[in-house]
KEVOFI-401387 format. One record per residue (C-alpha): x, y, z; chain. Coordinates in steps of 0.05 Angstrom, whole numbers. Each point is the difference from the previous one (the first is absolute). Example, Ala and Ser with C-alpha at 12.3 -4.5 7.8 and 13.67 -1.06 7.14 Angstrom:
{c1->246	c2->-90	c3->156	cadena->A}
{c1->27	c2->69	c3->-13	cadena->A}
//
This chain:
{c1->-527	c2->-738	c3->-40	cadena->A}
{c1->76	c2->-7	c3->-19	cadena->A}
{c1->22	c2->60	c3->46	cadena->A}
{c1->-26	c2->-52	c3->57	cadena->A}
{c1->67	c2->-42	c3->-20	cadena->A}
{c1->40	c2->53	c3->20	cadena->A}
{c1->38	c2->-26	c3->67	cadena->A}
{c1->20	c2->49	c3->61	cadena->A}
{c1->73	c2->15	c3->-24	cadena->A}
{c1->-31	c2->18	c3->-70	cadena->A}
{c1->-53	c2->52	c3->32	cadena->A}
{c1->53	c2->25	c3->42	cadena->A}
{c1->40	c2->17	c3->-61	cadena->A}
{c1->-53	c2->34	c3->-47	cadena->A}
{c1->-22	c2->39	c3->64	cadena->A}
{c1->73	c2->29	c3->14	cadena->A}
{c1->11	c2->18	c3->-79	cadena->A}
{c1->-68	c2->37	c3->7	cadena->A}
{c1->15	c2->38	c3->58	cadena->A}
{c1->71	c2->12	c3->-12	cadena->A}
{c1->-6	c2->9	c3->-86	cadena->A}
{c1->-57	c2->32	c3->1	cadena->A}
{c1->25	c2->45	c3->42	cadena->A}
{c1->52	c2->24	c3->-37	cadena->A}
{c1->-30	c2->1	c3->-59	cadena->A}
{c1->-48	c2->57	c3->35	cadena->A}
{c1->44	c2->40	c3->30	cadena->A}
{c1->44	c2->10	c3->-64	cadena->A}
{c1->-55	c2->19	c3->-38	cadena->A}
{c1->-19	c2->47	c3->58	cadena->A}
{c1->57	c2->34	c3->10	cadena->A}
{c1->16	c2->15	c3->-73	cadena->A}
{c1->6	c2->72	c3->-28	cadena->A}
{c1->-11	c2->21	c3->-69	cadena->A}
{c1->21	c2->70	c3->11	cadena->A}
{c1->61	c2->45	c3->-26	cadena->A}
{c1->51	c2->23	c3->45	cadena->A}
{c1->77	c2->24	c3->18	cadena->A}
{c1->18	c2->-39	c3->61	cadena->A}
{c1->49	c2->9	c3->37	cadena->A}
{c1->18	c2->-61	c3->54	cadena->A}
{c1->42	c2->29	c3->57	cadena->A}
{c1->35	c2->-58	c3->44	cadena->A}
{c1->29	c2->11	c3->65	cadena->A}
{c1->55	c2->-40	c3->2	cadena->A}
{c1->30	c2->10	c3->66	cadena->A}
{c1->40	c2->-41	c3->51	cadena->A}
{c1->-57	c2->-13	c3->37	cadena->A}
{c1->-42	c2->-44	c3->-54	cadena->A}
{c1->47	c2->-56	c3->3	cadena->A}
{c1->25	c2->12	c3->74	cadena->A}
{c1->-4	c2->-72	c3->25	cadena->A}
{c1->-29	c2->-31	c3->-64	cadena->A}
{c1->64	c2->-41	c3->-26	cadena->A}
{c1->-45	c2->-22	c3->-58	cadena->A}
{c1->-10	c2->68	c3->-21	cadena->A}
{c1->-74	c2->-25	c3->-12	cadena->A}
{c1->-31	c2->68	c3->34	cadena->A}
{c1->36	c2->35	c3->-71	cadena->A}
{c1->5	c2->-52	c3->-56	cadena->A}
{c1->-73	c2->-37	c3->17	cadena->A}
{c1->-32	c2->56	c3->31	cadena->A}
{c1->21	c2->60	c3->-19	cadena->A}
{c1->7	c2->-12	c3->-66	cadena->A}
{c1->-59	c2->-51	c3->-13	cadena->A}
{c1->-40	c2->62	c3->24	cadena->A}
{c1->22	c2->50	c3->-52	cadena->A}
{c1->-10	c2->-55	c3->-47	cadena->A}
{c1->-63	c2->-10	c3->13	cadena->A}
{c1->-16	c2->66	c3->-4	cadena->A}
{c1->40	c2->12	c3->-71	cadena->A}
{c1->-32	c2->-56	c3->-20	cadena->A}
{c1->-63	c2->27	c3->14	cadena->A}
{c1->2	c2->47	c3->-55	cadena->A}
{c1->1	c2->-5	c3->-72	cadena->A}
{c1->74	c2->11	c3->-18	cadena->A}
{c1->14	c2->33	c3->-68	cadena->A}
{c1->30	c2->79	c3->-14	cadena->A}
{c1->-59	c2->20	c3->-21	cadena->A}
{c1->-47	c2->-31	c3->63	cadena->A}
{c1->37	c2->-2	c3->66	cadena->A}
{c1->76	c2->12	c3->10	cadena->A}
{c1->27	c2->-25	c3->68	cadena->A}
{c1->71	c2->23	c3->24	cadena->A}
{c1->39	c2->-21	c3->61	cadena->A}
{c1->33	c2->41	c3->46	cadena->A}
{c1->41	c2->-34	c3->71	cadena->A}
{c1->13	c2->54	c3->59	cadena->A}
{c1->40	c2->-17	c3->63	cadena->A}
{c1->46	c2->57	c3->25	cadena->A}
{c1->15	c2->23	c3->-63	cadena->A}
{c1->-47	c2->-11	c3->-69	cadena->A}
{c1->7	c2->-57	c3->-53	cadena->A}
{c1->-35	c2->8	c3->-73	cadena->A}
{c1->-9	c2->-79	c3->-24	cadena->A}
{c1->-37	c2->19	c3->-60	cadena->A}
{c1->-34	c2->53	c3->-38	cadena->A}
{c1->-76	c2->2	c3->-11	cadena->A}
{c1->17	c2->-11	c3->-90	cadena->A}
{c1->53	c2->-54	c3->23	cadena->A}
{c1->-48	c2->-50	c3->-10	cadena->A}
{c1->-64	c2->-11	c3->-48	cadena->A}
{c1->-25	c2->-69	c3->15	cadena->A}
{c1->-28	c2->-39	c3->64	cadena->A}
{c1->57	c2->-59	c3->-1	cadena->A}
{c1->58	c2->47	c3->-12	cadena->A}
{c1->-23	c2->36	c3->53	cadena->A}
{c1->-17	c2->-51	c3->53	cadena->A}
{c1->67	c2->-37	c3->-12	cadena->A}
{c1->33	c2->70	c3->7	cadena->A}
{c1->-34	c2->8	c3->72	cadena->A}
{c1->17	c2->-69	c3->19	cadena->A}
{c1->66	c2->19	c3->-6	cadena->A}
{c1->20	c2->61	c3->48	cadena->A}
{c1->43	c2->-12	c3->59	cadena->A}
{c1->8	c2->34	c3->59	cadena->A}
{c1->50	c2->42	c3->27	cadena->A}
{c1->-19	c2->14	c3->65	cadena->A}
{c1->10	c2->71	c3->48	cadena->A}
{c1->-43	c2->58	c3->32	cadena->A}
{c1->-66	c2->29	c3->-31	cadena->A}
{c1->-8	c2->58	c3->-34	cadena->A}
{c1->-73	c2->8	c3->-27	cadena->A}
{c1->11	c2->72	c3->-16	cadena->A}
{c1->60	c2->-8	c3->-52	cadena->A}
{c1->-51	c2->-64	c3->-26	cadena->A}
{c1->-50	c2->48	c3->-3	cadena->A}
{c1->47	c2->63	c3->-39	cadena->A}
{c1->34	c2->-48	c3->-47	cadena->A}
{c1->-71	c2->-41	c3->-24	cadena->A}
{c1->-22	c2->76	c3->-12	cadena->A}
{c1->47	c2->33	c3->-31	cadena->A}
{c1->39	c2->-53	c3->-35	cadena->A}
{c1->-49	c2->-63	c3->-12	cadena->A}
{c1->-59	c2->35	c3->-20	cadena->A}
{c1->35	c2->41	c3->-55	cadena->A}
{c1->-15	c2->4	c3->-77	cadena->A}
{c1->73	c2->-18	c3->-13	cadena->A}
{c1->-15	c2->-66	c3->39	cadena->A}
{c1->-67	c2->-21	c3->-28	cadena->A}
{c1->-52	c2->43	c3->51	cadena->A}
{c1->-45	c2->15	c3->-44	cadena->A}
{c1->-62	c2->69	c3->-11	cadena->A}
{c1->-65	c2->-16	c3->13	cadena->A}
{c1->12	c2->-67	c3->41	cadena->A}
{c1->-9	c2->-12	c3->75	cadena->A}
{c1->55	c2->-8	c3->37	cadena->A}
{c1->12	c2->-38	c3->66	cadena->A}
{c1->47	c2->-23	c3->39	cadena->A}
{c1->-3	c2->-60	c3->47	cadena->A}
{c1->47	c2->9	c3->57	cadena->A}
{c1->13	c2->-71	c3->48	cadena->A}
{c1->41	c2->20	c3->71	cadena->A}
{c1->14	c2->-42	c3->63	cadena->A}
{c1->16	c2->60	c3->40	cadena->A}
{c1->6	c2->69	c3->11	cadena->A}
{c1->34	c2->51	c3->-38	cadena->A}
{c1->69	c2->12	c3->42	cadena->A}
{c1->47	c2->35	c3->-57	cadena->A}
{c1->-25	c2->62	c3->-25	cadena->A}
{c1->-62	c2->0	c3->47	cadena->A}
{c1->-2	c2->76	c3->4	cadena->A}
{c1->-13	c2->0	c3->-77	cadena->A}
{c1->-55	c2->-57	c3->-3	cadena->A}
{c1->-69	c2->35	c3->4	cadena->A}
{c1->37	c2->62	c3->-48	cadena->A}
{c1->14	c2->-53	c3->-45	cadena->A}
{c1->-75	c2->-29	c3->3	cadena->A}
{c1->-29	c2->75	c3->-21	cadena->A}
{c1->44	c2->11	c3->-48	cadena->A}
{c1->-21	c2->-74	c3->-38	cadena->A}
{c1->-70	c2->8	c3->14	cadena->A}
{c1->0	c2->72	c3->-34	cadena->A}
{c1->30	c2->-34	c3->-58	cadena->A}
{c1->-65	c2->-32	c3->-13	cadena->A}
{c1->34	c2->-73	c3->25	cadena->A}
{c1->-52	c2->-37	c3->33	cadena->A}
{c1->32	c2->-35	c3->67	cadena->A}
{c1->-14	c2->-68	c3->30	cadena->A}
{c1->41	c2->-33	c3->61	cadena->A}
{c1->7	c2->-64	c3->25	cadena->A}
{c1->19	c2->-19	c3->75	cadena->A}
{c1->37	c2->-70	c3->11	cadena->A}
{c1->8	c2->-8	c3->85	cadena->A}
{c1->-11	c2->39	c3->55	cadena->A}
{c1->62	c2->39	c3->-4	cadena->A}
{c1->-31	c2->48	c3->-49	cadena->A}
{c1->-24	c2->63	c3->20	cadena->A}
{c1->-78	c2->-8	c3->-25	cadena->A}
{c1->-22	c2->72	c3->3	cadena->A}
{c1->61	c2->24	c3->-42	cadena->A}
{c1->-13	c2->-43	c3->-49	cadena->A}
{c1->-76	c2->12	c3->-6	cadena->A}
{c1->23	c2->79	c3->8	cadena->A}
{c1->44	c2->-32	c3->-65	cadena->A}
{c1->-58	c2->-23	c3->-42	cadena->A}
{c1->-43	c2->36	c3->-38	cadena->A}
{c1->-59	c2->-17	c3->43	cadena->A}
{c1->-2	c2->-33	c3->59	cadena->A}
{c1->-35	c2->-56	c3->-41	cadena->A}
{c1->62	c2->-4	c3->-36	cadena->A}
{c1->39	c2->-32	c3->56	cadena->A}
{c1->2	c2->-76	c3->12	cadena->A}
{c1->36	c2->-41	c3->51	cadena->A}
{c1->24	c2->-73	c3->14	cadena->A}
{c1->32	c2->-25	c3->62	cadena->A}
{c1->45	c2->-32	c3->-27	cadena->A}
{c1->22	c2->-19	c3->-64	cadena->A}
{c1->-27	c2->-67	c3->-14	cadena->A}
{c1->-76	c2->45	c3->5	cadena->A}
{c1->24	c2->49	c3->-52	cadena->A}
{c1->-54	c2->-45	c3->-46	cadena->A}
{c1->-57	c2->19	c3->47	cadena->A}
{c1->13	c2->73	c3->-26	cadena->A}
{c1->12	c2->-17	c3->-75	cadena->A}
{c1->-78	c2->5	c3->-26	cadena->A}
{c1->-22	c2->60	c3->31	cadena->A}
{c1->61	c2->38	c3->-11	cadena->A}
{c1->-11	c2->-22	c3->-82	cadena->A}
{c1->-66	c2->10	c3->4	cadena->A}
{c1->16	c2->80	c3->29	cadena->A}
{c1->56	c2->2	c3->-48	cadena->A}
{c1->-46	c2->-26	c3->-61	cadena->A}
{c1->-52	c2->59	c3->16	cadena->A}
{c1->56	c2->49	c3->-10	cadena->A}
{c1->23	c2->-21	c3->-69	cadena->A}
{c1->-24	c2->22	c3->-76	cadena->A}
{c1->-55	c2->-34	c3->-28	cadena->A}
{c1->11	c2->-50	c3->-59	cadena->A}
{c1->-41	c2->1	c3->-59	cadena->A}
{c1->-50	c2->-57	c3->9	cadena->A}
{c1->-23	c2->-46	c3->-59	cadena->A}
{c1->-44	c2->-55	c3->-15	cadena->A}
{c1->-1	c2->-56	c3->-51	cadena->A}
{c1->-16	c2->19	c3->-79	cadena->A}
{c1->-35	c2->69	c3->31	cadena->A}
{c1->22	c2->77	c3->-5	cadena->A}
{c1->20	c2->31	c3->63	cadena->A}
{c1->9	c2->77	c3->19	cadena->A}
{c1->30	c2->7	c3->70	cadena->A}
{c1->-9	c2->60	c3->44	cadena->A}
{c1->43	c2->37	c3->39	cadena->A}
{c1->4	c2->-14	c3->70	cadena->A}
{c1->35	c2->34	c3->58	cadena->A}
{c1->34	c2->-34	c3->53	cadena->A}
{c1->0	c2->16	c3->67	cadena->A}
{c1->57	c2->33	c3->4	cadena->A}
{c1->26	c2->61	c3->-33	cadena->A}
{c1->29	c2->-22	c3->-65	cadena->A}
{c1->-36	c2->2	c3->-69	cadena->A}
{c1->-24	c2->-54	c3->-32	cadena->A}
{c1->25	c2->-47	c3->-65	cadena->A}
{c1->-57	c2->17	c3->-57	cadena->A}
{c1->-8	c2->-67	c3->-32	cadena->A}
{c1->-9	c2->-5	c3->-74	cadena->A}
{c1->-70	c2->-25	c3->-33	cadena->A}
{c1->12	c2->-69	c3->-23	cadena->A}
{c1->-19	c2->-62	c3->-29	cadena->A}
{c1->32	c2->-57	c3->12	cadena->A}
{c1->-29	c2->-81	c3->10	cadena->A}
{c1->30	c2->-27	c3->59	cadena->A}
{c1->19	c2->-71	c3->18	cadena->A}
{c1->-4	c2->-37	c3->64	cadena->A}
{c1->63	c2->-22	c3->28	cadena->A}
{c1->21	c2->-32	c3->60	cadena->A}
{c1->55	c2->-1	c3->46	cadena->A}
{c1->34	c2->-45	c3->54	cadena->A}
{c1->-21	c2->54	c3->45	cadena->A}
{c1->-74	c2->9	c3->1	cadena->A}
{c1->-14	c2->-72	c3->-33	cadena->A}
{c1->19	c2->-71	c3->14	cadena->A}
{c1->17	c2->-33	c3->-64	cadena->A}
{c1->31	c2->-78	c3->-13	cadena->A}
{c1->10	c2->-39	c3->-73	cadena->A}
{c1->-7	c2->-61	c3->36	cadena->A}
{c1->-63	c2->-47	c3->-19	cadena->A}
{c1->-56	c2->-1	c3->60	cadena->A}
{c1->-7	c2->-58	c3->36	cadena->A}
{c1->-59	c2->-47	c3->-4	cadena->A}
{c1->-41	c2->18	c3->69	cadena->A}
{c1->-2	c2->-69	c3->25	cadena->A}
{c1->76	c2->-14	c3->-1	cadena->A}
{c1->18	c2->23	c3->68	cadena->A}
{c1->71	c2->-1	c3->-7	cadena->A}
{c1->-1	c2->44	c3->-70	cadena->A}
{c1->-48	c2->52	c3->38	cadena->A}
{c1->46	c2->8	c3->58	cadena->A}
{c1->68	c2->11	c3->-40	cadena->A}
{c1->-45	c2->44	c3->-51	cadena->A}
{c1->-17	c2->54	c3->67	cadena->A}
{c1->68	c2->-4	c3->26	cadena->A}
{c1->27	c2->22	c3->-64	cadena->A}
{c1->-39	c2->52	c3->-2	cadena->A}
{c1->20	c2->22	c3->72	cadena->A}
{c1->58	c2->1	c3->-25	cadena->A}
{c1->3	c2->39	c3->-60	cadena->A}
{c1->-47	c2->45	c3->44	cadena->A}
{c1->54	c2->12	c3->52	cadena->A}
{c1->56	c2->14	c3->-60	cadena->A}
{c1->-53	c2->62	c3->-20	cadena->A}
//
């Protein structure tokens, strides 16, 4: 057979764009939500994060490659999911509003741009401003939709402590459904999970290089909480049902329609390339053929 002319290096190749391609390919696809939403991503962007870290990698790379990641996990658009970004350290910082921005790449390229400032932490004022101000009519919160907010720490709440776990009852009575994530052993675990609308609802890495290892399931929770999308199917009429989510917000009614839909790819769930395939027995061609697809892989 021709495979049989494939030589070590060339098996080695095909094997690593299987294992690592492939493997992005599924866990895109995976971790994808369809629902509707008002998210609210709340950063801690205290001294601490970068303490040490003259890259600033544990923010820029980490920090914000997590929220992302988890923005980008959504489908972006003012009438789907609305994400808005809020930075706490000993005071509060509103970086945008949840109708600031209505696609995925203005979006992303918005995220990929906050700095930090550095200083204490003070989840409760996080908590007060994302509820009272952020999650507002007058700033895009809108009736009927879930809404939940993210919160990321390093640490423990040390300004305003005495007005934390007020501040959670007052946001969870507003119907905001609460998730928490733990970077490093510094946090205090059983606030945050006291934090949380359910236990389940807290996640922690140790340190911030693992925030991935968290990213799925807490999209996956987050996914279960949001408004269901009307569903459709190619040249066929679909009604859609209500469905509640698990938390305590109502649900998005979806419209009947009918509507033919067309298959489309992206970089992100599919491995694409204009150039011509390779004859199988020409060794060399085979080779540089896999390795560009490793790398447009790694580019996704």
């Amino acid at each position: 057979m021709n495979l049989l002319l494939f030589d070590v290096h060339t098996a080695q190749l095909l094997l690593l764009l299987v294992f690592k391609c492939l493997h992005v390919v599924v866990s895109n696809r995976h971790i994808a939500c369809l629902g509707a939403a008002d998210i609210i991503l709340v950063l801690d962007q205290s001294t601490s994060i970068v303490q040490g870290d003259l890259t600033l990698d544990n923010w820029h790379v980490q920090v914000l490659g997590f929220a992302k990641r988890i923005a980008g996990a959504f489908p972006i658009d003012r009438n789907l999911t609305q994400v808005g970004l809020l930075k706490f350290s000993s005071g509060v910082e509103i970086v945008f509003h949840l109708n600031r921005y209505g696609d995925r790449e203005s979006l992303l390229n918005a995220i990929d741009n906050v700095d930090i400032n550095g200083g204490e932490t003070n989840i409760a004022a996080a908590l007060r401003t994302a509820r009272n101000v952020m999650f507002n009519a007058s700033n895009g919160a809108r009736n009927g939709v879930p809404a939940i907010l993210i919160l990321l720490t390093d640490g423990t709440a040390n300004r305003e402590a005495h007005r934390t776990l007020e501040e959670v009852r007052l946001t969870k009575e507003a119907n905001i459904i609460l998730y928490t994530v733990g970077v490093t052993h510094e946090v205090d675990e059983d606030q945050l999970r006291r934090i949380a609308s359910t236990p389940e609802y807290f996640f922690f890495a140790s340190n911030f290089t693992q925030l991935n290892t968290v990213l799925q399931s807490l999209i996956q929770n987050s996914c279960k909480e949001t408004a269901t999308l009307p569903t459709t199917t190619s040249t066929s009429k679909k009604t859609s049902t209500s469905h509640t989510p698990t938390g305590s917000h109502t649900t998005i009614k979806a419209p009947t329609t009918t509507t033919t839909t067309t298959t489309t790819t992206t970089a992100s769930t599919t491995i694409t390339t204009t150039s011509k395939t390779p004859s199988i027995r020409n060794g060399n061609s085979v080779r540089y053929y896999i390795t560009h697809l490793l790398i447009k892989c790694k580019k996704t």
